[in-house]
C-alpha positions as CSV (number, residue, x, y, z in Angstrom):
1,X,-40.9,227.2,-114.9
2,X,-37.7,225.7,-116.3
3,X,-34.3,225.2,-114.4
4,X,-31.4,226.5,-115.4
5,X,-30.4,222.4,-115.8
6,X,-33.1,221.9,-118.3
7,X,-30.7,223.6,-120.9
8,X,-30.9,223.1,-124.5
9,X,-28.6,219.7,-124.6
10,X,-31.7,218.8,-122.3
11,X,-34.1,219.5,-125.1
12,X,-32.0,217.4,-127.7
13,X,-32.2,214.7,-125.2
14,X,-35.8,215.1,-125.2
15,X,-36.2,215.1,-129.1
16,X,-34.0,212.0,-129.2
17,X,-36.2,210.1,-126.7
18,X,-39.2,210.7,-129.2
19,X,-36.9,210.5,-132.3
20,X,-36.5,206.8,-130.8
21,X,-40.0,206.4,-129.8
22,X,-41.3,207.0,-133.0
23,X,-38.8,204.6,-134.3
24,X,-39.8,201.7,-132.5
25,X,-43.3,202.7,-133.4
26,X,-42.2,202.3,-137.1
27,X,-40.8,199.1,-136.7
28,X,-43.7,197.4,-134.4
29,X,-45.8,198.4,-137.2
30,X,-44.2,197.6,-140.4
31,X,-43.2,193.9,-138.6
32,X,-47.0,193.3,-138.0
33,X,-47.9,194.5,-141.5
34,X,-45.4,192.9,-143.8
35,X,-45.1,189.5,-140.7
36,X,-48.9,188.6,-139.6
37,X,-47.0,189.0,-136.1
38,X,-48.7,190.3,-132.4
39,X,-47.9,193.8,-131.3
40,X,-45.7,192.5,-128.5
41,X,-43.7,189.9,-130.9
42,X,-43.5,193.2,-134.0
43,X,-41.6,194.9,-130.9
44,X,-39.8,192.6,-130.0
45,X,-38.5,191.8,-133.4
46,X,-37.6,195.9,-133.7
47,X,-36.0,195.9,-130.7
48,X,-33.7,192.8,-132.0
49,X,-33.1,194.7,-135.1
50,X,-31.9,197.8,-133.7
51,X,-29.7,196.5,-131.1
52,X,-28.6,193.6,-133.8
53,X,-28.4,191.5,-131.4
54,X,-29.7,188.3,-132.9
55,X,-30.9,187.3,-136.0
56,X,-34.5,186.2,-136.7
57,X,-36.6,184.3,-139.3
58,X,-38.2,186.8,-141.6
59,X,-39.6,187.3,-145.2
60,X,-38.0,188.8,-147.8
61,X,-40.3,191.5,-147.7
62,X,-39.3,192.0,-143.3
63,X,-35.8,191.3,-144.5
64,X,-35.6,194.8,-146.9
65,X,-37.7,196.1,-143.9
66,X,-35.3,195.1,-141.3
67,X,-32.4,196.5,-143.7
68,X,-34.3,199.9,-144.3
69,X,-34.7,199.8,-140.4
70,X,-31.3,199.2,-139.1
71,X,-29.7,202.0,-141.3
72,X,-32.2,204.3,-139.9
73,X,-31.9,203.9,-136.5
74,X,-28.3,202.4,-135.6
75,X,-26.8,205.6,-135.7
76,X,-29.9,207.4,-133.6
77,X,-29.2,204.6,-131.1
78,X,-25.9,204.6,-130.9
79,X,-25.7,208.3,-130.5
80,X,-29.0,208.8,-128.2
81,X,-27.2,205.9,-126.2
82,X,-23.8,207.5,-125.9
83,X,-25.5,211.0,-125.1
84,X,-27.6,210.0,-122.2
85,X,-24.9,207.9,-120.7
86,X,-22.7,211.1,-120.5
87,X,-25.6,213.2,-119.5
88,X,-26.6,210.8,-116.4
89,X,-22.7,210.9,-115.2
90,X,-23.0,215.0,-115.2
91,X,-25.7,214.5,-113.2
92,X,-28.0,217.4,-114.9
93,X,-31.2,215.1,-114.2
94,X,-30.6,214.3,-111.1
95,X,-29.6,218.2,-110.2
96,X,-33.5,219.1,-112.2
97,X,-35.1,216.3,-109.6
98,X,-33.8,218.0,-106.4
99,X,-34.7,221.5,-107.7
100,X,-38.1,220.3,-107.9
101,X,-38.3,218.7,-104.8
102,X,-37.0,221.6,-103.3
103,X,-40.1,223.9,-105.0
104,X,-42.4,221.2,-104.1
105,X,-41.6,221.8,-100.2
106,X,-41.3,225.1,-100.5
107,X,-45.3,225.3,-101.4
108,X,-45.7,224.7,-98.0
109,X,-43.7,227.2,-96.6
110,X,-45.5,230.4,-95.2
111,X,-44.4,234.0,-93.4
112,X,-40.5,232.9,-94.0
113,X,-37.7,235.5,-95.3
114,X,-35.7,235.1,-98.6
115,X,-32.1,235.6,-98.3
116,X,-30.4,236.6,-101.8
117,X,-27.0,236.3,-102.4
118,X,-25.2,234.0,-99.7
119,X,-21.5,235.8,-99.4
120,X,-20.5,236.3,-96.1
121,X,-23.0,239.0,-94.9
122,X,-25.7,236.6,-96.7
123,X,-24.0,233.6,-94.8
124,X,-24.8,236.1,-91.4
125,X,-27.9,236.6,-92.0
126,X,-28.7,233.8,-92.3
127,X,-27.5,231.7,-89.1
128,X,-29.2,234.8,-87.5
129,X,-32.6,234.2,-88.6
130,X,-32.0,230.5,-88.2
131,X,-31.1,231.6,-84.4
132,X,-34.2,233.3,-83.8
133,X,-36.2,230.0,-85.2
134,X,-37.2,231.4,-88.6
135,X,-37.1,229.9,-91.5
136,X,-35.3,231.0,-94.0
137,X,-34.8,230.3,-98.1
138,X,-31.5,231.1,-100.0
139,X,-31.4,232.1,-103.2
140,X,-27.8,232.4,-105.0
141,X,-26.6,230.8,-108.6
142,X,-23.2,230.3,-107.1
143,X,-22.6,226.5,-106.2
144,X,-19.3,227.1,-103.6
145,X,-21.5,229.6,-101.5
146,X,-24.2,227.3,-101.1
147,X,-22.1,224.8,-99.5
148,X,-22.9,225.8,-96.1
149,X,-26.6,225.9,-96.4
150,X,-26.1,222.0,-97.9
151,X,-24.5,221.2,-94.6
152,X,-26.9,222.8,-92.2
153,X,-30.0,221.7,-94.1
154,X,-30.9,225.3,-94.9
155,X,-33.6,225.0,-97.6
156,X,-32.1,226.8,-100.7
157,X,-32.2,227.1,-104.7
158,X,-29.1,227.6,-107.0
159,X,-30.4,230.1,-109.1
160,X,-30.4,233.8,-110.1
161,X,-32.6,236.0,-107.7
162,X,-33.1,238.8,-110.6
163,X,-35.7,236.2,-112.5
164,X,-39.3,236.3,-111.2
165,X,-40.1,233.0,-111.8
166,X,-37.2,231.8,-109.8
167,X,-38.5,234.3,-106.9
168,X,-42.0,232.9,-107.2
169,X,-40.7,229.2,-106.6
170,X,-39.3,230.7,-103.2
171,X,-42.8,231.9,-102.5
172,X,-41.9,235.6,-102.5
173,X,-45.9,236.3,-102.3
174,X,-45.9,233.9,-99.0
175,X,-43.3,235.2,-97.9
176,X,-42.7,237.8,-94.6
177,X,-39.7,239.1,-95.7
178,X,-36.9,239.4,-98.4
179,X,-33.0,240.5,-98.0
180,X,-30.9,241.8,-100.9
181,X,-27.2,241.1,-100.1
182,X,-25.9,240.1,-103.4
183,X,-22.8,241.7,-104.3
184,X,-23.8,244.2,-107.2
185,X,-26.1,247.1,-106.8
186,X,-28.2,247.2,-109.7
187,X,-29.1,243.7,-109.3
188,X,-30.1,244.8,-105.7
189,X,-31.8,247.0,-107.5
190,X,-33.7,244.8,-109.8
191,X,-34.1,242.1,-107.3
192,X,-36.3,244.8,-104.6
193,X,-38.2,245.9,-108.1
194,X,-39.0,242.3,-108.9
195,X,-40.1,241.1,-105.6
196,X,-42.4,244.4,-105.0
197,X,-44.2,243.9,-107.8
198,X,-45.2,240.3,-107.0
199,X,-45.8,240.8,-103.0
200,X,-46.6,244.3,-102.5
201,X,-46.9,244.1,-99.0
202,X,-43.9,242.0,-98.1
203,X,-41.2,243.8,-96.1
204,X,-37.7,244.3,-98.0
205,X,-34.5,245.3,-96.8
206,X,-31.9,245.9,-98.8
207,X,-27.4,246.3,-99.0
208,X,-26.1,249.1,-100.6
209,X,-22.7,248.8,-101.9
210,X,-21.7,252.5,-102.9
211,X,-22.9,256.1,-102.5
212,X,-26.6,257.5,-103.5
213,X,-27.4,254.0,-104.2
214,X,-29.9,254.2,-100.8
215,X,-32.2,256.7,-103.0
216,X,-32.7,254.3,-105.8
217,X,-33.6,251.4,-103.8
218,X,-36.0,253.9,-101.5
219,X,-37.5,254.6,-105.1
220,X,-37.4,250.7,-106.3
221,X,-39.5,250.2,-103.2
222,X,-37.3,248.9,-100.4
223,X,-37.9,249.4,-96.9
224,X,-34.8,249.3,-94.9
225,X,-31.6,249.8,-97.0
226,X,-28.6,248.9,-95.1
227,X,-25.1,250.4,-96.4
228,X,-22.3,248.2,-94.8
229,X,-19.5,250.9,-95.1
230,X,-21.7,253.5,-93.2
231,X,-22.7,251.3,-91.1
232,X,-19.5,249.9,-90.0
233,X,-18.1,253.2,-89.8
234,X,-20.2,254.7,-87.5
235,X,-20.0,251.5,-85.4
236,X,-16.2,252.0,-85.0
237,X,-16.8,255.8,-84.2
238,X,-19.2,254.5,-81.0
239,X,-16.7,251.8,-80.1
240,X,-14.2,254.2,-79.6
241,X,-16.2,257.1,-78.1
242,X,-19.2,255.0,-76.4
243,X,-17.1,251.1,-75.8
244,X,-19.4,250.1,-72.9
245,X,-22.7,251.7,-74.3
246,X,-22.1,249.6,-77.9
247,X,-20.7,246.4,-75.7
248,X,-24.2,246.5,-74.1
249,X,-26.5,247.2,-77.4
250,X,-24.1,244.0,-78.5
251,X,-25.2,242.1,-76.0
252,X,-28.1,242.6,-75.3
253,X,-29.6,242.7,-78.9
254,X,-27.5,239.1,-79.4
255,X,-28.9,237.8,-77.0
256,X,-26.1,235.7,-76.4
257,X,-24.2,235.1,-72.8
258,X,-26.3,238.0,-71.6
259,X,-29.5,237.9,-69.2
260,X,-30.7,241.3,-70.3
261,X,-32.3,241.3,-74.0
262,X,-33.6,244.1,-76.5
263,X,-37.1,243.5,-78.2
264,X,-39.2,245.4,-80.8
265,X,-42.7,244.4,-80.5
266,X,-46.1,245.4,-82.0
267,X,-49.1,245.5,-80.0
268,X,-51.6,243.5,-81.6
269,X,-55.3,244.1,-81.9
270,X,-57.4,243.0,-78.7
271,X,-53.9,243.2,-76.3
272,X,-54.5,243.2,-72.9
273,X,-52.3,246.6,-72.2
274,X,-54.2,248.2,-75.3
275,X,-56.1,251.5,-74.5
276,X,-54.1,251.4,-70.5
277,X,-52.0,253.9,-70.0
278,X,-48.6,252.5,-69.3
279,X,-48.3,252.4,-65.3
280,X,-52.1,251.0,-65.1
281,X,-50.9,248.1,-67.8
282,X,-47.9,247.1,-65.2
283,X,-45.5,246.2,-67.5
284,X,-42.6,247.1,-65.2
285,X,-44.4,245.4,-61.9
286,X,-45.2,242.4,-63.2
287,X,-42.6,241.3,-65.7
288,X,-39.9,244.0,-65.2
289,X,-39.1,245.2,-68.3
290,X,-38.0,249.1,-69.4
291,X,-40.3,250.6,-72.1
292,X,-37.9,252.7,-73.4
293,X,-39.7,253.9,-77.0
294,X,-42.7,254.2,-78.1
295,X,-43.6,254.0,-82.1
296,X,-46.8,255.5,-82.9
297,X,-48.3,253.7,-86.3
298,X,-48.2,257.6,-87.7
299,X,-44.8,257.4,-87.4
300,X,-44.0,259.7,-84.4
301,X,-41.1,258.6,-81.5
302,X,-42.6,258.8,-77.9
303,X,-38.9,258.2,-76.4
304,X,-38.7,257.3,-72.9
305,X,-42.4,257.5,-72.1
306,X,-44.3,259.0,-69.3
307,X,-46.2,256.7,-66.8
308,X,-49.2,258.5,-68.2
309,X,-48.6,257.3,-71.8
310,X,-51.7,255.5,-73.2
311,X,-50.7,252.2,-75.2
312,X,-53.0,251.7,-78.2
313,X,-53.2,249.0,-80.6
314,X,-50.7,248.9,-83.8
315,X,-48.1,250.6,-81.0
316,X,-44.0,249.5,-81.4
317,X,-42.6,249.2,-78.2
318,X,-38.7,249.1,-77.8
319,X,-38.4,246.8,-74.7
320,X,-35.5,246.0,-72.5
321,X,-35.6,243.3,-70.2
322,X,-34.4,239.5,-68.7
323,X,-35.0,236.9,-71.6
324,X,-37.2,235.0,-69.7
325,X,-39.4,238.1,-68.6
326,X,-39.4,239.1,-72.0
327,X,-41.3,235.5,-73.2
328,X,-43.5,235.9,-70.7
329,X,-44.5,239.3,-71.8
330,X,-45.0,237.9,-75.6
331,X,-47.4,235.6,-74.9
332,X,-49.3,237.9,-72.6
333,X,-49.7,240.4,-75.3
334,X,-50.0,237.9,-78.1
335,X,-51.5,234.5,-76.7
336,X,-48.5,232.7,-77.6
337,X,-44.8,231.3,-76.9
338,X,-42.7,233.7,-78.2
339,X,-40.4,231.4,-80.4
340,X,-42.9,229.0,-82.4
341,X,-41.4,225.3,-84.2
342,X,-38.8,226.8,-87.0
343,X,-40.1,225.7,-90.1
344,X,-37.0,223.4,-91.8
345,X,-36.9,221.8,-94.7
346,X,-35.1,218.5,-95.0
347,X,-33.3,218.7,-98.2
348,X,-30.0,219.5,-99.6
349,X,-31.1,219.6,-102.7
350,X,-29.7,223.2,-105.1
């Protein structure tokens, strides 16, 4: 795929660069046809003549050559010289060499989420993610919102998210997830359309800006759409009526200055609590934490649960517990530390 760098004024640099290499290839061989000379001595004599830097001892023949020569090519050197100067002080080949070492490390990158659009609620999402040790790739073509992913290291790519080729160089069909948070809707829009139709099982969530946009993300394939005017107004409504209730939920799903955590997790195939009912798995006696939901794979709520409940494997339990009890809990259901190595990439390359 092509950067947005590698521009057309990139492709007239390219045409000059063979526009000269052909012109030394004239001149090596028309010195060792009309001189007798080597290959290495014909270039070195073209090389001479196109730079005029000195004068050499020629024929009359390599003298009408020489002439012929130097009106061809002064101008194409002078002008392919002054043109790559100015393009190596913009710095547009050195921006295409970190966007490719960027893609490079990014082939390596598995079961990671794709943030697009990095405004403020990107920005959020982000350092939230990177909290809970996931790794993360950020997707946005505007350079003064990418500056805080340059300074933490966050693994990103200038570019716009709408095109699929810039969404396959983030590894969409590697990736876990994908977050829409750019600023428009119908490039939400597009954005959820494009990515479902190269990962169709990758989970999407999605922002919705205005009203009834929900339906048409629900219909381009989204998963979760999030609407941050609804969202925050109903948050205000239960600060007001519920203050110590949503001071809690803040808390403990923050994780942050808090011993108590909230954790949705699926029960895997093979689990030891699978096919126990929920007192005989001991949940609450051995690591003290509150089941207090129960997602059945069909869909169906089982809110708080009976003792009698039977746990079965593809089961969401909402789980409320100490942090510490809660790791201990992951890895007895999953064979595993809860929070595995974050996957980072060491660039700061756009």
């Amino acid at each position: 795929m092509k950067h947005p760098a590698f521009t057309r004024r990139n492709r007239y640099t390219l045409i000059l660069l063979v526009a000269l290499f052909c012109l030394l290839l004239l001149g090596t061989g028309g010195y060792m046809l009309l001189e007798g000379v080597e290959p290495l001595r014909a270039l070195y004599m073209t090389v001479v003549a196109l730079t005029t830097v000195a004068g050499t001892s020629l024929s009359e023949s390599g003298q009408l050559f020489t002439i012929v020569l130097v009106l061809l090519g002064f101008g194409l050197v002078a002008a392919a010289a002054a043109f790559l100067g100015n393009l190596l002080l913009e710095g547009n080949w050195i921006q295409l060499y970190k966007w490719r070492k960027v893609r490079k490390m990014l082939q390596n990158l598995q079961d990671h989420y794709i943030i697009c659009g990095h405004g403020q609620m990107g920005q959020l999402v982000a350092e939230e993610l990177i909290r809970h040790e996931l790794a993360v790739v950020v997707l946005d073509n505007n350079e003064s919102a990418l500056l805080r992913c340059k300074e933490l290291g966050v693994p990103h790519l200038q570019c716009d998210a709408m095109e699929e080729e810039n969404l396959e160089a983030a590894g969409v069909e590697r990736a876990k997830g994908l977050i829409s948070v750019v600023d428009r809707d119908a490039d939400n829009v597009f954005i959820v359309l494009t990515a479902r139709s190269l990962n169709p099982d990758l989970f999407v969530c999605a922002r919705a800006g205005s009203k009834g946009v929900e339906k048409k993300l629900i219909r381009a394939g989204v998963d979760k759409v999030v609407s941050p005017y609804a969202s925050a107004a109903i948050r205000i409504t239960q600060k007001v009526l519920r203050p110590s209730i949503t001071d809690f939920l803040d808390l403990a799903l923050s994780g942050e200055g808090f011993e108590l955590e909230m954790e949705e997790l699926r029960i895997p195939e093979g689990a030891p609590v699978a096919g126990q009912t929920l007192v005989d798995s001991n949940i609450r006696g051995e690591f003290n934490i509150i089941i207090i939901t129960l997602l059945r794979p069909d869909g169906a709520r089982i809110y708080n649960p009976s003792p009698r409940e039977t746990l079965q494997s593809g089961d969401t339990l909402i789980a409320v517990g100490p942090r510490d009890n809660m790791d201990r809990f992951y890895e007895h259901l999953f064979n595993a530390p809860r929070v595995a190595p974050r996957k980072t990439l060491d660039t700061h390359g756009s």
